[in-house]
C-alpha positions in Angstrom: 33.2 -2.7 35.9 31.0 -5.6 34.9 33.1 -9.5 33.6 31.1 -9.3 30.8 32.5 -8.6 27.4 30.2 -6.5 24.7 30.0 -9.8 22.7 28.5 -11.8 25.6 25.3 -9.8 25.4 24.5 -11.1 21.6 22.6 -13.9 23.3 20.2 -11.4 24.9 20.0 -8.9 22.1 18.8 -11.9 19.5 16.2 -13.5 22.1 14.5 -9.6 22.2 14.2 -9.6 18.5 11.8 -11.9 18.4 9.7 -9.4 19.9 9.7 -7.7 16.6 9.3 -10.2 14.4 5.8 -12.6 14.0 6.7 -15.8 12.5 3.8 -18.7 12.8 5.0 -22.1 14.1 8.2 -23.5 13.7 10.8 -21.5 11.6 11.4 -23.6 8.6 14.5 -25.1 7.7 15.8 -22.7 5.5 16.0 -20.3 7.9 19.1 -22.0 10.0 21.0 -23.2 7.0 20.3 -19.6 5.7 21.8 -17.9 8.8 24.6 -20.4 8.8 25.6 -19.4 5.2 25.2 -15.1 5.8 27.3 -15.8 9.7 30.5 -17.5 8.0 30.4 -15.1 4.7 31.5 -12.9 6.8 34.9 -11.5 7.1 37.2 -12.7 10.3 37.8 -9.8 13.1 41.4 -8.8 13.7 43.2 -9.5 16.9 43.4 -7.2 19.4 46.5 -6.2 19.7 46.9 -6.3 23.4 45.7 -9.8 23.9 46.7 -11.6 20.4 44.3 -14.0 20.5 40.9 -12.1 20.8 39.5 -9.4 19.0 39.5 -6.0 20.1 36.2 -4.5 22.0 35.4 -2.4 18.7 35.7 -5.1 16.2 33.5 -7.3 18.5 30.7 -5.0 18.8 31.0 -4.1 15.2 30.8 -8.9 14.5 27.7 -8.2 17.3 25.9 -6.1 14.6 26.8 -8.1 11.8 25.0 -11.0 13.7 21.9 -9.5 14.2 21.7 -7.7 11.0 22.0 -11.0 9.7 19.5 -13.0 11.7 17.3 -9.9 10.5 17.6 -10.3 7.7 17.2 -14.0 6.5 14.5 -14.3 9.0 13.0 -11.3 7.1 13.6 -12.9 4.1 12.4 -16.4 5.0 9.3 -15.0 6.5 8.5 -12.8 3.1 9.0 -16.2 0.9 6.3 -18.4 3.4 2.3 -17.6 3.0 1.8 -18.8 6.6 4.2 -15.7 7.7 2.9 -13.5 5.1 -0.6 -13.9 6.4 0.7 -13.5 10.2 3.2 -10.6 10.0 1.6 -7.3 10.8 5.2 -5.3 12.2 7.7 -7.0 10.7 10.9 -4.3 11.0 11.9 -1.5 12.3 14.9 -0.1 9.8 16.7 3.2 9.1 14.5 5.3 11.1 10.9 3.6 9.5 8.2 1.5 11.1 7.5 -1.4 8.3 4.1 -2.8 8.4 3.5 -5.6 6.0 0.4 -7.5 5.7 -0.5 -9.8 3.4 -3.1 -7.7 1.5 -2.7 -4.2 0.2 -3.4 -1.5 3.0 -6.1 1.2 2.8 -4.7 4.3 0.6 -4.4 7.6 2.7 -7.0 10.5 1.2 -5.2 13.8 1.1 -1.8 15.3 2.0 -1.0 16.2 5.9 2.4 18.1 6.1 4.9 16.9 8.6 4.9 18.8 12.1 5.9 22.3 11.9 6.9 22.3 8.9 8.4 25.2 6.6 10.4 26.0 3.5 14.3 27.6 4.8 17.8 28.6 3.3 20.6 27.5 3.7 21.4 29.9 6.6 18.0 28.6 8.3 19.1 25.0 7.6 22.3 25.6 9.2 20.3 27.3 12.2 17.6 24.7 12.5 19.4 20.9 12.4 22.0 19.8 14.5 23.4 16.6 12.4 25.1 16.8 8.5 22.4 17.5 5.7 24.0 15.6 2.7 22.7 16.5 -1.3 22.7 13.8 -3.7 25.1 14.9 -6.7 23.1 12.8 -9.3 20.4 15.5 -8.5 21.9 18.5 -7.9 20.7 21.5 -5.6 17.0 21.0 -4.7 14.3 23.4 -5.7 12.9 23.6 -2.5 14.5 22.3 1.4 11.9 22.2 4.3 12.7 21.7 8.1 10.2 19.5 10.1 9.3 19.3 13.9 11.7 21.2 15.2 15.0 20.4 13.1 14.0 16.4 13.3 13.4 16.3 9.3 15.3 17.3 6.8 13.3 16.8 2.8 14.6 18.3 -0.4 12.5 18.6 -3.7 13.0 18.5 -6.9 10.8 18.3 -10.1 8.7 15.3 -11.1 7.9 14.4 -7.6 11.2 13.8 -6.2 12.1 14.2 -2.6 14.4 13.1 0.0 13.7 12.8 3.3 16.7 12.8 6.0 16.9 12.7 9.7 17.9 11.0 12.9 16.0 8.2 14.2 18.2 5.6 15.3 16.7 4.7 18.3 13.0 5.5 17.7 11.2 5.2 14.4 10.4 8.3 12.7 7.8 7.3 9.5 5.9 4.4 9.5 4.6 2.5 6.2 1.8 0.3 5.8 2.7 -2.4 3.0 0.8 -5.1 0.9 2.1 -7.0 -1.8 4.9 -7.0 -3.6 6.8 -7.2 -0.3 9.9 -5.3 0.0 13.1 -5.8 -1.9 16.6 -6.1 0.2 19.2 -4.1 -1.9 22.1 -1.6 -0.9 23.3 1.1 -1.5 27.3 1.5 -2.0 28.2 -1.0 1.4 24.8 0.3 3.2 21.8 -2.0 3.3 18.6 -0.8 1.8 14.7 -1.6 1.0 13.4 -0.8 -2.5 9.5 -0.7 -1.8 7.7 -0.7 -5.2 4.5 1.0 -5.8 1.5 3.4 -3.9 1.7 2.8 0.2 -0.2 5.0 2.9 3.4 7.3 4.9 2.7 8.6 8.3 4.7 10.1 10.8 5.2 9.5 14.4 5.0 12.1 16.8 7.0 12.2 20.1 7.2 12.0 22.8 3.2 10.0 22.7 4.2 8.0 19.7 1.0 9.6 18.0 0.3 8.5 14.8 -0.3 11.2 12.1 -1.3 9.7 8.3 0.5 12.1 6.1 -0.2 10.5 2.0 -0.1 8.3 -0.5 4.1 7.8 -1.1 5.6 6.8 -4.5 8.4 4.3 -5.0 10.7 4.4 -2.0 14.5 3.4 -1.3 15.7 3.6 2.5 18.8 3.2 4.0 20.8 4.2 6.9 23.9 5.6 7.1 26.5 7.4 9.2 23.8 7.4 11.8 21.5 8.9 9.3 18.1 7.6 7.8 17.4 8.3 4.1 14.1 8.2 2.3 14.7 8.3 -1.6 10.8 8.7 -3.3 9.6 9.6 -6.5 12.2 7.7 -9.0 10.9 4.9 -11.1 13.3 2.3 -10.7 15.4 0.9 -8.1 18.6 0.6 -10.3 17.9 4.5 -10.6 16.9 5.4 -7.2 20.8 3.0 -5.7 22.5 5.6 -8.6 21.1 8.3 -6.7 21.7 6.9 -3.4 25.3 6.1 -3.9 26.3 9.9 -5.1 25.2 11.0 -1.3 28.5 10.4 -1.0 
């Protein structure tokens, strides 16, 4: 068994985010002092009981992924509030199962509607059949009008009227959607304890096949909230306001 504790590896993980984000020249200032401020609001880590003075392998991994969620972030953040990384930034996150692409002008709208892979209306017995992880229904909306299954139990969406859905699936290692942004940049919110984006406004969806990573454009989406949790990606669209759309989040349960 390797010397190395899960904590030592932090190092490595941050140096490969830069590889996903595009920030011109040096980072400003903020950016450290920002960092700085998220790193020590953040709650100590118990002692592991077995050696008294270090934390326990869980509770370190768990401070490893406050870290880089962090550094995320502010980077994020600081990037969004500079012109010179607005301008630059064509990828700038990967979150909750969604490819983020935010350039500094809006993106070309997609003409028509392309349904996801294989996709097809099913019961709840077919749901059951078809998808392997726990298909949550928000209680602020009550039982859908209409569930589909995509690309072979991958997708889960849920309708309901006025242009409502919800998308949910699995994509924690490989992104699922992918959304090309302009102006107004995202807006960092959360939902319960979970982190979330609020995107405002008309932005081209597409999907991304595997195992090729082909890109399919699917439509025009509405106002969108996403957030992971439990393992799970959701994708709120159709409701007006964010305030609304966190209501609605939160009674996922």
């Amino acid at each position: 068994m390797s010397s190395r504790e899960p904590f030592d590896d932090l190092e490595a993980e941050l140096l490969a985010l830069g590889d996903l984000l595009d920030v011109p020249g040096p980072p400003p200032s903020d950016v450290a002092a920002a960092v700085r401020a998220r790193l020590e609001a953040s709650p100590g880590e118990a002692p592991d009981p077995v050696r008294p003075h270090s934390p326990s392998p869980v509770r370190r991994r768990r401070a490893r992924w406050k870290i880089v969620t962090a550094v995320v972030l502010v980077v994020i953040a600081i990037t969004a509030a500079t012109p010179q990384g607005r301008a630059a930034v064509v990828r700038i996150l990967r979150f909750a199962g969604i490819e983020l692409r935010v350039g500094d002008a809006p993106p070309k709208a997609v003409t028509g509607v392309t349904p996801l892979p294989y996709e097809h209306t099913v019961d709840q017995d077919g749901l059951k059949a078809e998808v392997k992880f726990q298909v949550r229904t928000p209680k602020a909306l009550g039982e859908p009008e209409r569930t589909t299954v995509s690309d072979r139990g991958r997708v889960v969406s849920m309708f309901w009227p006025g242009g409502v859905r919800l998308d949910q699936f699995d994509g924690v290692l490989d992104p699922v959607l992918f959304k090309k942004l302009g102006p107004p940049w995202p807006d960092y919110t959360k939902v319960g304890p979970y982190q979330a984006w609020w995107i405002q406004g008309a932005h081209p969806l597409g999907y991304l096949s595997r195992p090729d990573g082909t890109e399919i454009p699917l439509r025009q989406a509405g106002p969108t909230l996403i957030w992971q949790q439990d393992a799970l990606n959701y994708r709120l669209e159709g409701v007006k306001t964010k305030e609304e759309a966190v209501r609605i989040g939160v009674s996922l349960g």
